[in-house]
TIVO-800988 format. One record per residue (C-alpha): chain; x, y, z negated; residue in three letters. Coordinates in steps of 0.05 Angstrom, whole numbers, always signed. Each point is the difference from the previous one (the first is absolute). Layout:
BEGIN
REC  cadena      px      py      pz  residuo
REC       A       X       Y       Z      ALA
...
***
This chain:
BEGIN
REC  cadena      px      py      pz  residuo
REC       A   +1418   -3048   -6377      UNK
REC       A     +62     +39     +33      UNK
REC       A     -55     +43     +34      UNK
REC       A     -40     +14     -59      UNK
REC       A     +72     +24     -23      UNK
REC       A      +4     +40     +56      UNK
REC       A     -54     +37     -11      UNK
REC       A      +8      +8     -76      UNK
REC       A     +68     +30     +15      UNK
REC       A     -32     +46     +57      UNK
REC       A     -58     +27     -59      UNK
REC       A     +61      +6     -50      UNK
REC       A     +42     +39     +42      UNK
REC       A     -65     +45     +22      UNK
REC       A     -19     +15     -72      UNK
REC       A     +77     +19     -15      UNK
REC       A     -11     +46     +67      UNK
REC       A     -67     +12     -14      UNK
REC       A      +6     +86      +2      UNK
REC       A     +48     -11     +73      UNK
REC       A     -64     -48     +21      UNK
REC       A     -46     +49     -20      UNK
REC       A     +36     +57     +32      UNK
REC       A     +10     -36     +66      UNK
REC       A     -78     -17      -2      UNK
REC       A     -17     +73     -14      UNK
REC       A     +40     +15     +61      UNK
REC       A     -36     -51     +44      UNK
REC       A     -61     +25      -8      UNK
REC       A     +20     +68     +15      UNK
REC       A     +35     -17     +68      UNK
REC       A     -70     -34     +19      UNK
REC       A     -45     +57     -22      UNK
REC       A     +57     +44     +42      UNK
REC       A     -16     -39     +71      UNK
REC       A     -72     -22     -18      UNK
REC       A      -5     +91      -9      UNK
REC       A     +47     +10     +48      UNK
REC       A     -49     -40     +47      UNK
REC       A     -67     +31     -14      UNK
REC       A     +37     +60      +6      UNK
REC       A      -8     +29     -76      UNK
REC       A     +62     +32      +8      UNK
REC       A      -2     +35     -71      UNK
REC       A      -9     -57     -46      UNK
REC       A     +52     -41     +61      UNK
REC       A     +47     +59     -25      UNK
REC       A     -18     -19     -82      UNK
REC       A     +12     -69     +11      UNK
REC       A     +68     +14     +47      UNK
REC       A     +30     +39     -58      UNK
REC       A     -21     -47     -45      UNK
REC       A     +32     -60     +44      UNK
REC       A     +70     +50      -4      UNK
REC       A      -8      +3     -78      UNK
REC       A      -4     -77     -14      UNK
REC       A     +54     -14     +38      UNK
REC       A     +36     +48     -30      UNK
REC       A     -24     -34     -67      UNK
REC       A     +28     -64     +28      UNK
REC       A     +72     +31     +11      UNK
REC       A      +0     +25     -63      UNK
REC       A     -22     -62     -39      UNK
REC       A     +72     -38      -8      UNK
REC       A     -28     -33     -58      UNK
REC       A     -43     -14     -62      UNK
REC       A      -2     +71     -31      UNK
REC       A      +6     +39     +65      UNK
REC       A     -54     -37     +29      UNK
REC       A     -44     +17     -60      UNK
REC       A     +18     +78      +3      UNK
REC       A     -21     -10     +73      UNK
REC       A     -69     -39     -16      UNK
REC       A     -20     +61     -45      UNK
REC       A     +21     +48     +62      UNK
REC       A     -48     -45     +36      UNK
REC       A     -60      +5     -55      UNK
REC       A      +0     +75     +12      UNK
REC       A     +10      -8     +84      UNK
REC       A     -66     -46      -9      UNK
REC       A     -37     +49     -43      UNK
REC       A     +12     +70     +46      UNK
REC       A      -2     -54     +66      UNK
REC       A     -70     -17     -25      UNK
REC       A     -16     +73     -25      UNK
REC       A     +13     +26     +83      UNK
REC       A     -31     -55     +37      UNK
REC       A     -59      +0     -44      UNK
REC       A      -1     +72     +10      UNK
REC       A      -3      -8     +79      UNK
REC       A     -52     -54      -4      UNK
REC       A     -43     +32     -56      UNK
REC       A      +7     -65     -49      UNK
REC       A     -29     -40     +49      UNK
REC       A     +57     -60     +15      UNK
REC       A     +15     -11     -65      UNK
REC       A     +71     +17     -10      UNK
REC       A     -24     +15     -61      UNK
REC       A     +11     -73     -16      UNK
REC       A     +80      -2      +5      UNK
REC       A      +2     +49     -65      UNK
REC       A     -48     -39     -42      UNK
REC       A     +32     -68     +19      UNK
REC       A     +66     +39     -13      UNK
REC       A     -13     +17     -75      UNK
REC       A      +1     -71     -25      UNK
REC       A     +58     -16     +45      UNK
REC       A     +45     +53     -18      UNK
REC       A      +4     -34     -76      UNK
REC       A     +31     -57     +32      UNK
REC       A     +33     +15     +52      UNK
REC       A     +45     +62     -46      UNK
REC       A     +13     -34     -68      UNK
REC       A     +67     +36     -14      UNK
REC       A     -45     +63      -7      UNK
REC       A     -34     -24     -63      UNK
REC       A     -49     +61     -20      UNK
REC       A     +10     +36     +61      UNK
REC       A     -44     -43     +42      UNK
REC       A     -61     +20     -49      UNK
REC       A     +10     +68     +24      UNK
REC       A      +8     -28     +79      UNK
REC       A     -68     -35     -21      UNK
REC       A     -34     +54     -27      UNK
REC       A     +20     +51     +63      UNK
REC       A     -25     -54     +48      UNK
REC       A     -63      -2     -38      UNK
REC       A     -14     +75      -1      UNK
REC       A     +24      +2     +71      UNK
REC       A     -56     -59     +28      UNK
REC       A     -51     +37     -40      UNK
REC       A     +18     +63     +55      UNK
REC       A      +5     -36     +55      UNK
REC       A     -67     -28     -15      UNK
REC       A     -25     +73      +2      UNK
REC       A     +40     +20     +62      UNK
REC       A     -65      -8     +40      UNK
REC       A     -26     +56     -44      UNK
REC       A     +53     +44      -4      UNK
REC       A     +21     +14     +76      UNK
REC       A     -38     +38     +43      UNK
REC       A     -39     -37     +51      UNK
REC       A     +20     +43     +51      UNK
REC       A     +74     -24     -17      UNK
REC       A     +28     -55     +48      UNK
REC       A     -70     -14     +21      UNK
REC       A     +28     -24     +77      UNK
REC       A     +43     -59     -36      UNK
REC       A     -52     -19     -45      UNK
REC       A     -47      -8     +60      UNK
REC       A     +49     -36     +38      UNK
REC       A      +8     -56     -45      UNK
REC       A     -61      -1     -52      UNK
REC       A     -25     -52     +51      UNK
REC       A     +59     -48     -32      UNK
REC       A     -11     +24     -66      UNK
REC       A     -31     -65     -26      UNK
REC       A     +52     -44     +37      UNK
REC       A     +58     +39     -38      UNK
REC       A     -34      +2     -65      UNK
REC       A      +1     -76     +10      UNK
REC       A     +66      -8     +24      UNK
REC       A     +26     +53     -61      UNK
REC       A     -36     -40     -62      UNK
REC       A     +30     -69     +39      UNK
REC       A     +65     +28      +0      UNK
REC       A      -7     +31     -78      UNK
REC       A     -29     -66     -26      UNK
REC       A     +58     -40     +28      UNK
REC       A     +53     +52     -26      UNK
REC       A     -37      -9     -75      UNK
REC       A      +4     -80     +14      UNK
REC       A     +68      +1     +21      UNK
REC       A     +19     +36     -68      UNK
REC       A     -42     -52     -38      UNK
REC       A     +22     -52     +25      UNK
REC       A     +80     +17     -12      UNK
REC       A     -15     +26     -60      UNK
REC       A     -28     -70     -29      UNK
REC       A     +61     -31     +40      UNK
REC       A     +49     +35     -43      UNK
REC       A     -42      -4     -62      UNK
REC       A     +18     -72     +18      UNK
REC       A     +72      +9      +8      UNK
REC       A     +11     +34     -61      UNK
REC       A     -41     -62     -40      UNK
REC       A     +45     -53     +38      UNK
REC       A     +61     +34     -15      UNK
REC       A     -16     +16     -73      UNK
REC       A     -20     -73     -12      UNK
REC       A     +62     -18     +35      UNK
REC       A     +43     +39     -44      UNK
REC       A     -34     -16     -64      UNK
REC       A     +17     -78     +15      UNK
REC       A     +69      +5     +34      UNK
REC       A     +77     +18     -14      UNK
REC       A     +12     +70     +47      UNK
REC       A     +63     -23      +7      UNK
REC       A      -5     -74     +17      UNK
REC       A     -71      +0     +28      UNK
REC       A      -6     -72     -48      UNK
REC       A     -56      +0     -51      UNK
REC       A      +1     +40     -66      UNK
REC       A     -13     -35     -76      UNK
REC       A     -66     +36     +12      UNK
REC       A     -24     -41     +47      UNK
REC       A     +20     -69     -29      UNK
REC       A     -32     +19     -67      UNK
REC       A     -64     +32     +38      UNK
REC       A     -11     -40     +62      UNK
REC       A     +40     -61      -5      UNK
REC       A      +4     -28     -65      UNK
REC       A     -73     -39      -5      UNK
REC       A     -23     -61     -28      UNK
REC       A     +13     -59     -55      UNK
REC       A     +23     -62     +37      UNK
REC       A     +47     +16     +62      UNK
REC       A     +59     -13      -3      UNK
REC       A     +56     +57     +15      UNK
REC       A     +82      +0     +15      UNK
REC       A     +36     +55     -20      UNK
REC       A     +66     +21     +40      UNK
REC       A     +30     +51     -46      UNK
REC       A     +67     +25     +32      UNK
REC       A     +50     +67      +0      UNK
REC       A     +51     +23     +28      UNK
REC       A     +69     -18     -18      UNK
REC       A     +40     +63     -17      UNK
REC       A     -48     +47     +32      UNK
REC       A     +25     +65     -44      UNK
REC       A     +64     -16     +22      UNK
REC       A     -22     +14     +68      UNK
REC       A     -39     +59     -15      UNK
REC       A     +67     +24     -35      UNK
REC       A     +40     -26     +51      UNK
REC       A     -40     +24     +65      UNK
REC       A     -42     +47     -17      UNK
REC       A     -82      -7     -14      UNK
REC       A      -8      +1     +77      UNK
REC       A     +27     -66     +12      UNK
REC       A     -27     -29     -70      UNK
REC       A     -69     +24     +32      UNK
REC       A     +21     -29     +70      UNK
REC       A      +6     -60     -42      UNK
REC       A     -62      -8     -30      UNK
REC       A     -36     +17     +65      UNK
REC       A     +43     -56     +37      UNK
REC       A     -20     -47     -59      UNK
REC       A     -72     +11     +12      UNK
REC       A      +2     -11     +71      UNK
REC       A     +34     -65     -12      UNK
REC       A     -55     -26     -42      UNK
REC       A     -52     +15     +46      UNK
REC       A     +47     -27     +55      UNK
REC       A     +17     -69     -29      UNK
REC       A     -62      -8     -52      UNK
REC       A     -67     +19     +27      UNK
REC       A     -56     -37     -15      UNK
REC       A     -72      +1     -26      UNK
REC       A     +28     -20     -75      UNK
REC       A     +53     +50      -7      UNK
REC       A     -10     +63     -23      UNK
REC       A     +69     +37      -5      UNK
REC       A      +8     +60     -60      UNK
REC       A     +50     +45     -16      UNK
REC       A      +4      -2     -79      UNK
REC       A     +36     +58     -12      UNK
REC       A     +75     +14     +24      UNK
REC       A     +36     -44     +27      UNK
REC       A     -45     -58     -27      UNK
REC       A     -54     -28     +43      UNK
REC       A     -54     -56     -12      UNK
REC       A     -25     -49     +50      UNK
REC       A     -66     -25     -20      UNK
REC       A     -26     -61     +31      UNK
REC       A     -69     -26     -18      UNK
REC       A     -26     -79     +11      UNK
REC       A     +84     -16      +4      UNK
REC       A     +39     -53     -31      UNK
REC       A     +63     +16     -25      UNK
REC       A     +39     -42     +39      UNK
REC       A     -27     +37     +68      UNK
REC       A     +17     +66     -36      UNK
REC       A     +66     -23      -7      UNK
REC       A     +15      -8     +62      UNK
REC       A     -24     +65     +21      UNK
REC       A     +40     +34     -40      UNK
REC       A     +64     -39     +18      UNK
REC       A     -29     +27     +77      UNK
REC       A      +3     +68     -23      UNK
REC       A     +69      -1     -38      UNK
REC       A     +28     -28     +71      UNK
REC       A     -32     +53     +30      UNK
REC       A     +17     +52     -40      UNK
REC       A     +79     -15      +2      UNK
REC       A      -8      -5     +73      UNK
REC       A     -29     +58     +16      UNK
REC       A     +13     +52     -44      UNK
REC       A     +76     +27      +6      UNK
REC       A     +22     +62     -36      UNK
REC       A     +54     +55     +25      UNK
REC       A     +60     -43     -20      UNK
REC       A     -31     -67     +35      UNK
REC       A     -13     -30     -69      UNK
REC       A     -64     -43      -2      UNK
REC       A     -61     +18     -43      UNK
REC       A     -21     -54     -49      UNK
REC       A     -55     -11     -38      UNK
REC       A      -9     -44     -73      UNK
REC       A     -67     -36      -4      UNK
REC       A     -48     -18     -63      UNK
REC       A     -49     -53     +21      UNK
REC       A     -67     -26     -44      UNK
REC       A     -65     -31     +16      UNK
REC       A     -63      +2     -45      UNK
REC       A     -70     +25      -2      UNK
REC       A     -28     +60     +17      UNK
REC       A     -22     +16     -62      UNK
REC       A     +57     -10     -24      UNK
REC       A     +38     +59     +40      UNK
REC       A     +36     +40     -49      UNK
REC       A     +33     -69     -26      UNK
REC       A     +18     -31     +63      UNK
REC       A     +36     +75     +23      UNK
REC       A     +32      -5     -73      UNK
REC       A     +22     -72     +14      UNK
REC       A     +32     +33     +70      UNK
REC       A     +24     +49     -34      UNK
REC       A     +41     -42     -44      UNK
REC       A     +25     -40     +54      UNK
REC       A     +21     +59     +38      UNK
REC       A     +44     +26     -64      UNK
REC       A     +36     -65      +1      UNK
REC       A     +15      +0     +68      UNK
REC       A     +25     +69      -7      UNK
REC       A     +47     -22     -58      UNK
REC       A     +16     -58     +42      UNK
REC       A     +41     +41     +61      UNK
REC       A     -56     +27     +27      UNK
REC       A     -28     -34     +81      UNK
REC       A     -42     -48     -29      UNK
REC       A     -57     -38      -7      UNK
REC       A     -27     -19     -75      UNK
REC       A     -60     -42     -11      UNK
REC       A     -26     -57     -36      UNK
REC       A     +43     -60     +36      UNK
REC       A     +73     +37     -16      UNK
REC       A     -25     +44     -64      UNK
REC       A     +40     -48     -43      UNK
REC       A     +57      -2     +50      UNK
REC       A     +10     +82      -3      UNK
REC       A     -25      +8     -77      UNK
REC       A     +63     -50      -9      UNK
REC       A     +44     +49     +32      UNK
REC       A     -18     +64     -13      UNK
REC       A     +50     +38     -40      UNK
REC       A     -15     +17     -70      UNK
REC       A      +8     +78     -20      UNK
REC       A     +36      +1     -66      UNK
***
C-alpha cells in the first residue's frame, strides 16, 4: 500500500510538473540526437540539435513555475516546429521529424491551458506548417545538401522509427496526465461537494444524499455546539474561532473514529455526529469522550478551556428529521442549563426541572 502511495504521489507531482517534464524530455532527446550526429559525423543537423540542447535549457532556467513554464512550453512548440522544418530539410522528409509537429498539435492544448484561444491558433500554424514540411522533398533542389542526405539516407528508416516511437510516447504521455487530472479535478469536486472546507468533516449534503438510507436501523444522534463561540470570535478574532473549529474536527477524528460514525458540520458552530446500527447508551458515552477531549485539548489565547453542550437521541432512520429535532431540543435545554453538558433521555427530566423560565 505505502508503495502504491508512492507512486501515486510521484504521477501527481509529474502531472502538476507536467510542462518542466516535458521540457526536460524535449531536451533529452536533443542531447542524444547531438552525440548520436555528432558521431556519424552529420555535423549540420549535430549543430541544429546543439542549439536546440542550449535553448531548452535555457527554457528550464526560465521556468520558476506554473505560468513561466507554460510561456516556455509554447517557446518550445515553435523550437519543435522550425527544429523539424531544418532537419527535415537536410534529410529531404525522410526521418520523420515531421512527426514531433503533428504529435505536437494535440499536445500543445494541454500542455498551455492558460492560453485559452490562443492555442487554436498554435494548432492551426502547426498544421499548415506539417503540411510544408511534408512537401519539403518537393520544394528544395536536389542538388541542395545532396552529400548529407547520402550520408545518412542509409539510417533513414531506423530514424523514422525511432522519431514516430518517440512522438507516440510524447502523445501518450499527454493522454495519460491528462485523464490523471481529469481525475483529480472529479475527486476533489466530489470531495468538496460532501465536506466542510473548513473542518474537512462531512457536509448536510452528504448525510441527506449518501448516508441517510433505509427503514429499520437504528441511529444516535450527538447534536452539540459550542459554548460561547461568538464570544470568541468577538473576543479573538475569526482566526482563532476558525483555529477552533479546525482543532474540534481533529479531535473527533482523533478520539471517535469508527466504521459507524460519520462526523458533520451542521452549519456554524453546530455539528452532528451520526452514528448508524448504535444504541444510545454507546453514543453516550462517545460523546462524554469527546466533551473530555475537547476541554483538554482545545485552549484559547487566555488559557480558558473550550467546551462543548451536547443533545443526544436515538431512533430510526426514517425517522431522521425527528430524532435531530429531539437533539435539538435537548441541546436548547442544556444551553439554558449553563451550558458544558450533556442532555438526553436518562437526565431530560432532571434539566427540564431546572431550566430557567424566560418571563
Amino acid at each position: 500500500m505505502k508503495k502504491t502511495g508512492n507512486i501515486s504521489a510521484l504521477l501527481n507531482k509529474m502531472g502538476k510538473n507536467r510542462n518542466t517534464v516535458f521540457l526536460v524530455m524535449c531536451l533529452i532527446v536533443h542531447i542524444a540526437y547531438f552525440s548520436v550526429f555528432f558521431i556519424m559525423g552529420a555535423i549540420p543537423l549535430c549543430f541544429i540539435n546543439g542549439l536546440s540542447s542550449v535553448f531548452y535549457v535555457l527554457f528550464l532556467l526560465f521556468s520558476k513555475d506554473r505560468e513561466k513554464s507554460e510561456k516556455a512550453t509554447v517557446w518550445a512548440y515553435f523550437e519543435i516546429i522550425l527544429f523539424s522544418t531544418l532537419c527535415e530539410i537536410f534529410t529531404r522528409n525522410t526521418f520523420g521529424f515531421i512527426y514531433y509537429v503533428i504529435g505536437m498539435v494535440p499536445a500543445i492544448f494541454y500542455l498551455c491551458p492558460s492560453y485559452g484561444k490562443k492555442r487554436f491558433i498554435f494548432q492551426i500554424f502547426g498544421v499548415l506548417s506539417a503540411l510544408m514540411i511534408h512537401h519539403t522533398q518537393i520544394l528544395i533542389p536536389h542538388s541542395f545538401f545532396s552529400q548529407v542526405f547520402e550520408e545518412l539516407s542509409p539510417y533513414s528508416r531506423i530514424f523514422n522509427f525511432i522519431n514516430l516511437i518517440i512522438t507516440l510516447l510524447t502523445v501518450l504521455y499527454t493522454s495519460f496526465f491528462y485523464e490523471l487530472e481529469l481525475n483529480m479535478i472529479k475527486t476533489e469536486l466530489d470531495y468538496s461537494s460532501t465536506h466542510d472546507p473548513l473542518t474537512g468533516l462531512y457536509n448536510r449534503r452528504f448525510l441527506y444524499d449518501a448516508v441517510i438510507k433505509g427503514e429499520k436501523d437504528q441511529i444516535s444522534i450527538v447534536l452539540f455546539d459550542i459554548d460561547n463561540f461568538k464570544k470568541i470570535n468577538d473576543r479573538f478574532g475569526h482566526d482563532i474561532g476558525d483555529e477552533v473549529l479546525k482543532k474540534l474536527s481533529s479531535c473527533i477524528q482523533e478520539g471517535l473514529n469508527g466504521d459507524s460514525l460519520y462526523p458533520v458540520r451542521w452549519g456554524g458552530e453546530e455539528f452532528i455526529l451520526y452514528y448508524k446500527d448504535m444504541d444510545i447508551e454507546s453514543a453516550y458515552e462517545r460523546a462524554r469522550l469527546l466533551c473530555r477531549i475537547i476541554s483538554e485539548k482545545i485552549i484559547l489565547p487566555n488559557k480558558e478551556h473550550v467546551t462543548v453542550t451536547v443533545g443526544l437521541a436515538s431512533g430510526k432512520r426514517a425517522e431522521f428529521d425527528n430524532v435531530v429535532k429531539k437533539a435539538d431540543e435537548y441541546l436548547y435545554i442544556g444551553k439554558k442549563c449553563g451550558k458544558n453538558c450533556i442532555v438526553w433521555p436518562k437526565n431530560e427530566n432532571e434539566y427540564t426541572k431546572n431550566a430557567p423560565t424566560v418571563s
